[in-house]
C-alpha positions as semicolon CSV with decimal commas, in nm:
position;residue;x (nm);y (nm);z (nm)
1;X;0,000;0,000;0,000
2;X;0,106;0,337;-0,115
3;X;0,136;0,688;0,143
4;X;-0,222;0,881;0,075
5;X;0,012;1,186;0,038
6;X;-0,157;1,289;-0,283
7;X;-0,453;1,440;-0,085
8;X;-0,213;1,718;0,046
9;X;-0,182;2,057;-0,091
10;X;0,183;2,068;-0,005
11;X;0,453;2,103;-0,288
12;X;0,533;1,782;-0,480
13;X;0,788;1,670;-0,753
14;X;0,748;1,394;-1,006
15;X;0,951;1,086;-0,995
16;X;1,138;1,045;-1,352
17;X;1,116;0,685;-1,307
18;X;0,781;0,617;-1,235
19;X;0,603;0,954;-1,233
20;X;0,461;0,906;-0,848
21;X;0,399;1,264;-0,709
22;X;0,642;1,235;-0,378
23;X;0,670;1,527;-0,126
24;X;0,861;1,820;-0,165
25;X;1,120;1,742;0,140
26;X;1,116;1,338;0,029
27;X;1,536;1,315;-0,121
28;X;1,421;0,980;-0,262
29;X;1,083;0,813;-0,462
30;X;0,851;0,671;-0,189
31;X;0,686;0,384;-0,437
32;X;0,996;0,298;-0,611
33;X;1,291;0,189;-0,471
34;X;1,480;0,119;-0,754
35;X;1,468;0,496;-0,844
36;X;1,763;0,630;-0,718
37;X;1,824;0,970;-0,828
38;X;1,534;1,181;-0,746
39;X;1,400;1,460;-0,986
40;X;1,431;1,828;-0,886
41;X;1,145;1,929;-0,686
42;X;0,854;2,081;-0,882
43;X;1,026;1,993;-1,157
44;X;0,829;1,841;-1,474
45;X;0,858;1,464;-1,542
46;X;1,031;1,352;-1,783
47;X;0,907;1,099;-2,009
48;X;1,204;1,023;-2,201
49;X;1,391;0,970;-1,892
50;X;1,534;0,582;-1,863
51;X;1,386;0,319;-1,585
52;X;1,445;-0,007;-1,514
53;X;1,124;-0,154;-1,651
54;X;1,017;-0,307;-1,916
55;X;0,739;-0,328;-2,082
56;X;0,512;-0,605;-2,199
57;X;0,422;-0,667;-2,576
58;X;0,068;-0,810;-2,476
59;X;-0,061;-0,563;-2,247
60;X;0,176;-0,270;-2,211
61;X;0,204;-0,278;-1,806
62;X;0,530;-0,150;-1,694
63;X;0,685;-0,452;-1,501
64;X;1,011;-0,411;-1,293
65;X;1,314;-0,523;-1,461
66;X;1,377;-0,869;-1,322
67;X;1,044;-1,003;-1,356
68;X;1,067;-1,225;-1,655
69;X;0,689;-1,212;-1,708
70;X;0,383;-0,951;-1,696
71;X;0,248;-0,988;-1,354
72;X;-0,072;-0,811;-1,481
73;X;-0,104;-1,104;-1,812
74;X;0,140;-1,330;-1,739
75;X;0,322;-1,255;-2,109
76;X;0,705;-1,326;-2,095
77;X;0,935;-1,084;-2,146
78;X;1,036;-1,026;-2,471
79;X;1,368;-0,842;-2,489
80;X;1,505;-0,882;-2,861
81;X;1,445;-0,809;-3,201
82;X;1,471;-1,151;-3,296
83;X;1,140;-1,184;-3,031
84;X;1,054;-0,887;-3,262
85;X;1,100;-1,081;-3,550
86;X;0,902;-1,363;-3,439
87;X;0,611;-1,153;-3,346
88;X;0,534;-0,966;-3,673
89;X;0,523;-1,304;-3,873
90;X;0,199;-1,394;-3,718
91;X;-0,191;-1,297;-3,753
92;X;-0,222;-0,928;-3,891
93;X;-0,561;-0,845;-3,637
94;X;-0,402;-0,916;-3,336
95;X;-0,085;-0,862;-3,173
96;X;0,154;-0,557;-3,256
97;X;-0,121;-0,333;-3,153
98;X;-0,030;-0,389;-2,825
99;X;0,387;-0,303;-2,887
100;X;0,489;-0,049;-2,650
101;X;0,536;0,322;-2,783
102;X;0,860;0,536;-2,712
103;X;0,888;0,867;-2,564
104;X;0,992;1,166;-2,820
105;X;1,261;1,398;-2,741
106;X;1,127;1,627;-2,974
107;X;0,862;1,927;-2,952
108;X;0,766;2,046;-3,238
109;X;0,385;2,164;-3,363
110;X;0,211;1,877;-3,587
111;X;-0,052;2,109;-3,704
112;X;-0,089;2,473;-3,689
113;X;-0,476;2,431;-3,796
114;X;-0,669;2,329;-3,489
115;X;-0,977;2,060;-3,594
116;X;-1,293;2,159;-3,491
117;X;-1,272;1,953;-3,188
118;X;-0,973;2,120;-3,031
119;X;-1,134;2,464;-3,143
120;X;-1,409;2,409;-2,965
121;X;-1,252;2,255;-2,639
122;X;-1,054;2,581;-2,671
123;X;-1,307;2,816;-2,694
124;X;-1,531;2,612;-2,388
125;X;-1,289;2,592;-2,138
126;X;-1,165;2,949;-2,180
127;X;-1,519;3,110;-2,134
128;X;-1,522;2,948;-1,757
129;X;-1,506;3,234;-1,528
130;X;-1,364;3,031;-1,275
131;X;-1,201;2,679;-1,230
132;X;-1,416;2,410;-1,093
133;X;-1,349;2,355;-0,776
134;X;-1,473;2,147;-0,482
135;X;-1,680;2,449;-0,352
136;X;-1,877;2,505;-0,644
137;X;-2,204;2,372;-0,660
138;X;-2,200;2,245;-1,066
139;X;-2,547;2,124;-1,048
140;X;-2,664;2,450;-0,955
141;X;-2,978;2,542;-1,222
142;X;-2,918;2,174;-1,405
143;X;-3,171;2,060;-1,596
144;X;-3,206;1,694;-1,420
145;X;-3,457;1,554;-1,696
146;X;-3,138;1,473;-1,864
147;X;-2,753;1,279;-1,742
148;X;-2,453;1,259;-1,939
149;X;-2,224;0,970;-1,847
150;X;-1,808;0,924;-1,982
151;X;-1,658;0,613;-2,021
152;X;-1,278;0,608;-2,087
153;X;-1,012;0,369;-2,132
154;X;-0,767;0,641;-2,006
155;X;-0,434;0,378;-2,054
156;X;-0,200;0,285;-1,804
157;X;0,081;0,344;-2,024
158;X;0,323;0,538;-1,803
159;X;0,589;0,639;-2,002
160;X;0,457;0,858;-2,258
161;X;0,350;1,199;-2,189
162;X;0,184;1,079;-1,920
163;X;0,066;1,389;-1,728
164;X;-0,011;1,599;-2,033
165;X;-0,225;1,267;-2,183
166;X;-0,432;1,307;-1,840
167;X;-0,461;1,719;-1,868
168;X;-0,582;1,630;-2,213
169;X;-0,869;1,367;-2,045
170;X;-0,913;1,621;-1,807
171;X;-1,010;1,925;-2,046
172;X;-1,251;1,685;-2,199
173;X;-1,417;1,650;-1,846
174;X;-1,435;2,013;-1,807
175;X;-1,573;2,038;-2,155
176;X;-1,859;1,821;-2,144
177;X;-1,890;1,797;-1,768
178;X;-1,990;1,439;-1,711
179;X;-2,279;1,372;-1,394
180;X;-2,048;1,037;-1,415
181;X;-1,807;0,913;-1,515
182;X;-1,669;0,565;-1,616
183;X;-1,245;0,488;-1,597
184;X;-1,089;0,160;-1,668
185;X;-0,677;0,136;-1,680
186;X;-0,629;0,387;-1,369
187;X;-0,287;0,372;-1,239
188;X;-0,196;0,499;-0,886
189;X;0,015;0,765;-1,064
190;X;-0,319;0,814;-1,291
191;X;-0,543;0,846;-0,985
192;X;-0,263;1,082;-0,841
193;X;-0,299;1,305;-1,112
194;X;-0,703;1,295;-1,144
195;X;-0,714;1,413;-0,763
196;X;-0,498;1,726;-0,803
197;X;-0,694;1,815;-1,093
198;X;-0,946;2,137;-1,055
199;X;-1,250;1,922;-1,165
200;X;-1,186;1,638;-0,923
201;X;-1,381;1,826;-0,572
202;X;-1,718;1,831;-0,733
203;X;-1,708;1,441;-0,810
204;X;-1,786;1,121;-0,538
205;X;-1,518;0,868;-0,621
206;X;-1,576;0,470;-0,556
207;X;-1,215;0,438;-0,491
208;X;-1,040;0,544;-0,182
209;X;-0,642;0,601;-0,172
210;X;-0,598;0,324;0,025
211;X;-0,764;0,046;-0,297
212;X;-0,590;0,315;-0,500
213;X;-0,216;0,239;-0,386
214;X;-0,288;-0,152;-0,369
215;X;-0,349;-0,222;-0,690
216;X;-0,119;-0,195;-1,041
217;X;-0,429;-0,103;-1,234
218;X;-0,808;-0,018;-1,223
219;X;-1,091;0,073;-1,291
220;X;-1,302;0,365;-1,091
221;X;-1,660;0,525;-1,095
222;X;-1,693;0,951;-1,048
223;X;-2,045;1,113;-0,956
224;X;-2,190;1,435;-0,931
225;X;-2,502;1,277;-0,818
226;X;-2,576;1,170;-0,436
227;X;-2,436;0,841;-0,408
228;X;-2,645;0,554;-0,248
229;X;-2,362;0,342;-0,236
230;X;-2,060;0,224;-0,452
231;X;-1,957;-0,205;-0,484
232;X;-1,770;-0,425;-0,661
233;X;-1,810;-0,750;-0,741
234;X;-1,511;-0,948;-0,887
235;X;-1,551;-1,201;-1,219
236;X;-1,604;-1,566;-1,109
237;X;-1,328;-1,638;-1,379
238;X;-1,096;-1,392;-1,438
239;X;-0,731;-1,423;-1,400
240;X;-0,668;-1,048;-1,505
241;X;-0,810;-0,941;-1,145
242;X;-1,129;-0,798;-1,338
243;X;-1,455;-0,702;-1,166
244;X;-1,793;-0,467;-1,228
245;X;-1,783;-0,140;-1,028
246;X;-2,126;-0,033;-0,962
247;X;-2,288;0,303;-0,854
248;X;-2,661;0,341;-0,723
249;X;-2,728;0,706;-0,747
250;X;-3,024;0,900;-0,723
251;X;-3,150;1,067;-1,072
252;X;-3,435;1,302;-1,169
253;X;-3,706;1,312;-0,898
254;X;-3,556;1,045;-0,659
255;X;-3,550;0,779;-0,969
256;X;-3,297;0,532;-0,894
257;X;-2,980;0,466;-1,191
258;X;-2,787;0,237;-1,154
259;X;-2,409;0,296;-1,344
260;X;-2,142;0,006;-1,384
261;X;-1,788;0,010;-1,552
262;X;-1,575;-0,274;-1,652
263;X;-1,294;-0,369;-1,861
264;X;-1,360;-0,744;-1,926
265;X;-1,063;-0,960;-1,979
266;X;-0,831;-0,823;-2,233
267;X;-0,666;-1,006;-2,588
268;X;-0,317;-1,111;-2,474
269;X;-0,171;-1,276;-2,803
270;X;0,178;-1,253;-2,754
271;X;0,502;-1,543;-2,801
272;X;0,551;-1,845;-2,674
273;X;0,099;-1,869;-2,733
274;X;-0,073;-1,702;-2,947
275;X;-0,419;-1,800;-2,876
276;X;-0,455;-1,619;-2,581
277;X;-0,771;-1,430;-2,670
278;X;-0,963;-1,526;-2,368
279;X;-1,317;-1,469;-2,538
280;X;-1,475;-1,739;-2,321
281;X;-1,402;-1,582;-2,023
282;X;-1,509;-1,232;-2,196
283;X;-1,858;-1,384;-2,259
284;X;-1,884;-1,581;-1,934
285;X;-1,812;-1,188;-1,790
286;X;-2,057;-0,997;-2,017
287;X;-2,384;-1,239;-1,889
288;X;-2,245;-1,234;-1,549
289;X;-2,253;-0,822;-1,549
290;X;-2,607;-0,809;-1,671
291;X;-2,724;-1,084;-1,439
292;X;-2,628;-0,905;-1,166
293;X;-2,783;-0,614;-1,304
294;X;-3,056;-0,675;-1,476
295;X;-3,305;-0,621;-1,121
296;X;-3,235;-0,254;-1,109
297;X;-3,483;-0,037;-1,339
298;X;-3,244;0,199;-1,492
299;X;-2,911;0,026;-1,608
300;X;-2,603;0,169;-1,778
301;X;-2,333;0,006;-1,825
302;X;-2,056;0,123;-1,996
303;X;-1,637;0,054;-2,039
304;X;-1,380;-0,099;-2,219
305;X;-1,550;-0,477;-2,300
306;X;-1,209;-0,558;-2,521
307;X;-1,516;-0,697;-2,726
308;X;-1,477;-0,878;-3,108
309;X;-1,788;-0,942;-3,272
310;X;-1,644;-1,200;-3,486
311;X;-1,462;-1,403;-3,189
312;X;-1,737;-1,353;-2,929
313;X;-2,029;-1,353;-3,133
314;X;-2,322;-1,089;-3,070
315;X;-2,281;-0,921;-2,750
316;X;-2,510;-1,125;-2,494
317;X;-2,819;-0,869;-2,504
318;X;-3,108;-0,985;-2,279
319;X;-3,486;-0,864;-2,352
320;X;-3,500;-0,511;-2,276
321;X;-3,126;-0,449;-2,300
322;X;-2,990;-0,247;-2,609
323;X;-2,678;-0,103;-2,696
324;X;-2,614;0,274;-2,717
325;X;-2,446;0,322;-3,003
326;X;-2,593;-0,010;-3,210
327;X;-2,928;0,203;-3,128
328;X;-2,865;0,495;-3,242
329;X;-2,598;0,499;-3,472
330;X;-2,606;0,183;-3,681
331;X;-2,459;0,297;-3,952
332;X;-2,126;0,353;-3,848
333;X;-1,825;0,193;-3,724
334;X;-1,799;0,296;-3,361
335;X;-1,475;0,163;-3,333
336;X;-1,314;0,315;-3,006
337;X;-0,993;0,142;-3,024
338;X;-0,855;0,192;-3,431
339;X;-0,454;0,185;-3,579
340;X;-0,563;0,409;-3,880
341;X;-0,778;0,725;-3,752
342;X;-0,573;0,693;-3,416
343;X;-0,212;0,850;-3,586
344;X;-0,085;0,801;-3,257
345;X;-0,103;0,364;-3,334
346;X;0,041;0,439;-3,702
347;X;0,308;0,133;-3,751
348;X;0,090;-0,100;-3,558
349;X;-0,121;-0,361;-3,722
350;X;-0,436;-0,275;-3,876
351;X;-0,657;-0,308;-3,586
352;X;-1,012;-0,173;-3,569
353;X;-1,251;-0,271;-3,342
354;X;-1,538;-0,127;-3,087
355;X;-1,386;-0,260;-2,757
356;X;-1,581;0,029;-2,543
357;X;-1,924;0,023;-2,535
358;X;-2,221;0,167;-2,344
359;X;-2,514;-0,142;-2,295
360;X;-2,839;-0,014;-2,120
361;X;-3,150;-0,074;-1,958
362;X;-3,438;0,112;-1,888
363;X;-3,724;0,166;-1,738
364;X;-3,803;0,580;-1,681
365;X;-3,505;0,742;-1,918
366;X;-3,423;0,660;-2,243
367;X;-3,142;0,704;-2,433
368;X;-3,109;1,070;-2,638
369;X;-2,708;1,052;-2,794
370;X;-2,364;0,874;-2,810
371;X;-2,086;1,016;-2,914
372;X;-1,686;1,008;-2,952
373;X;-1,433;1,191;-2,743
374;X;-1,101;1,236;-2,774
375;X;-1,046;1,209;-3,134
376;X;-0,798;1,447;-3,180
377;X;-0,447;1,509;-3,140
378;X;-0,282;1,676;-2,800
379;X;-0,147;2,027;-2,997
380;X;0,281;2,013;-3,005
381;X;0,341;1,692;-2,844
382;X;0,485;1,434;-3,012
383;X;0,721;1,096;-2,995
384;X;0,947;0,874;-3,128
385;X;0,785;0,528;-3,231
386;X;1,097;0,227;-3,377
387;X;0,891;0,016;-3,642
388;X;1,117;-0,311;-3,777
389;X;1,003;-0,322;-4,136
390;X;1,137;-0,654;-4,297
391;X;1,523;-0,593;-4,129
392;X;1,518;-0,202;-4,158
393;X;1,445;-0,015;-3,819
394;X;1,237;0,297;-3,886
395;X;1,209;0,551;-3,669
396;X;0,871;0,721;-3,661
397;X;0,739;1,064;-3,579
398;X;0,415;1,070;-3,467
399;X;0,190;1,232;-3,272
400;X;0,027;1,201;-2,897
401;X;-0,369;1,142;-2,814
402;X;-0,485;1,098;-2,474
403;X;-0,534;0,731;-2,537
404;X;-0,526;0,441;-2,750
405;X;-0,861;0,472;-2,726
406;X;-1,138;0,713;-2,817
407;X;-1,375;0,766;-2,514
408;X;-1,766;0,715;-2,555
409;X;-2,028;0,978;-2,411
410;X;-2,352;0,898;-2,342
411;X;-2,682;1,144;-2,285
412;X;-2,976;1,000;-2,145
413;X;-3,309;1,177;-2,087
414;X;-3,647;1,147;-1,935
415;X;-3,895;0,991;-2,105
């Protein structure tokens, strides 16, 4: 278990090694001690900085340096090209995706023309008077006939512009103002980071700093709504440590909703297996959420379901469930987690797929609009990306999202 320093206000500096915020008069890295020369106090991390982790092919986690496999997937290390080698000669869909990325020394703009998503984040953010804080009363004047629920992988990924990646999630908060939200991948670092935020007082959180420190990796509930309660209630099979994090909260004119987040056991296909897709246990965890659920009147549950329609078959829908963005936009793609609009994945394998998703059920609301966040490129910051084509080594320029996946937001209404 970690210190619960990250609740003070006192001065903190970064650890170059593993990015925990430490106190200003700690000499040394509380969480770490392999790190052994501390940064300068206040000073910003560095994400180009060396450490001695490595990290996995499957999953990305950052393991410590002797471990010789992923404690979060169980993945062995793979530490040479030849490994490399090995790995790109198999299935195109799965796989590569999941190489690690490399920090950028580099700062230089990508694109001096803003999209219209950045514009607008822009323009939102800077006509707030003041910065949300825990004093404010947000729901002051709300219109509570309607909710608007985020779901984000935010990605544990530690190494790459980590704090500036979470800024990035945390303008979009501040830009669309969530009543809740849904976060799978949180890091003790991450969760660090959230707390210090501006936007963080006027939220309920399901996790304490005390689960926060114990774990690797998570995944966490937020609420501007009064909070009946918060549970969890692990997977009867998963050996990834996976669970569904529920919220009762009380909606428009004392109407019970009930929100739950997930991230159901992830695709590990990685040397010396490569069938280690875990779909079963994926499917076995999808009916097990909504059986547990399915009692409440007003459902929504939404995360990262690392789901694959043509491995896992239709997602396991039960009368009077329906899925957000099947419902209302059928037409398109919806794919959350994709190699070719995400430039950040360019060099990975194709990979396109709509691993978040938000499912419902409902009894008084209904749902009004789904959308994609995150979409678009954090302005300046780039990094450096190796790609092995054939027996060249390329080195890539690319530039930095605020995840490898887009996030999904969700409006519900009154009906």
């Amino acid at each position: 278990m970690g210190p619960s320093s990250s609740s003070s206000s006192s001065p903190k500096w970064s650890c170059k090694a593993c990015t925990f915020l430490n106190p200003y008069n700690n000499p040394s890295c509380q969480r770490v001690n392999l790190c052994l020369s501390p940064a300068s106090p206040m000073g910003p991390s560095s994400s180009s900085s060396s450490s001695p982790k490595w990290s996995c092919k499957a999953c990305t986690f950052l393991n410590p340096y002797n471990n010789p496999s992923c404690q979060v997937c169980g993945t062995r290390c793979l530490s040479n090209l030849k490994d490399l080698d090995d790995a790109t000669e198999h299935d195109s869909s799965v796989g590569s995706v999941f190489f690690p990325l490399r920090p950028c020394n580099k700062r230089k703009a990508i694109d001096h023309h803003d999209s219209s998503e950045r514009v607008n984040l822009k323009l939102k953010l800077s006509q707030k008077a003041t910065d949300i804080t825990g004093d404010e009363d947000t729901d002051s004047g709300k219109d509570f006939s309607s909710f608007k629920i985020l779901s984000y992988n935010v990605w544990f990924r530690e190494d790459l512009e980590l704090h500036k990646r979470m800024k990035a999630i945390g303008d979009l908060v501040q830009l669309h103002s969530p009543d809740l939200i849904c976060f799978q991948e949180v890091t003790p670092n991450i969760y660090d980071i959230f707390k210090q935020s501006t936007w963080w007082g006027v939220y309920r959180c399901s996790v304490s700093s005390e689960m926060a420190y114990s774990r690797p990796y998570f995944c966490m509930l937020l609420s501007k709504l009064p909070v009946k309660s918060f549970s969890n209630k692990p997977f009867s099979n998963s050996i990834m440590g996976r669970e569904l994090c529920i919220a009762d909260v009380e909606a428009a004119s004392g109407k019970s909703l009930v929100v739950a987040t997930s991230h159901l056991e992830s695709p590990c296909p990685a040397p010396p297996k490569w069938d280690q897709m875990y779909s079963k246990e994926r499917v076995v965890q999808a009916n097990e959420a909504i059986n547990l659920l399915k009692k409440q009147p007003n459902v929504v549950f939404g995360g990262d379901m690392n789901w694959d329609d043509k491995h896992d078959g239709p997602y396991p829908l039960q009368d009077g469930w329906i899925d957000a963005w099947s419902q209302l936009r059928p037409n398109e793609n919806g794919w959350t987690y994709d190699t070719k609009s995400n430039q950040m994945l360019t060099g990975n394998r194709t990979l396109q797929k709509r691993l978040d998703r938000f499912i419902c059920h409902f009894h008084d609301f209904k749902i009004a609009s789904v959308d994609m966040v995150g979409m678009e490129a954090i302005p300046g910051v780039l990094y450096n990306k190796e790609k092995k084509v054939r027996k060249e080594v390329k080195q890539l320029v690319l530039p930095v999202l605020p995840s490898d996946h887009y996030g999904l937001l969700l409006t519900i209404s009154s009906k």
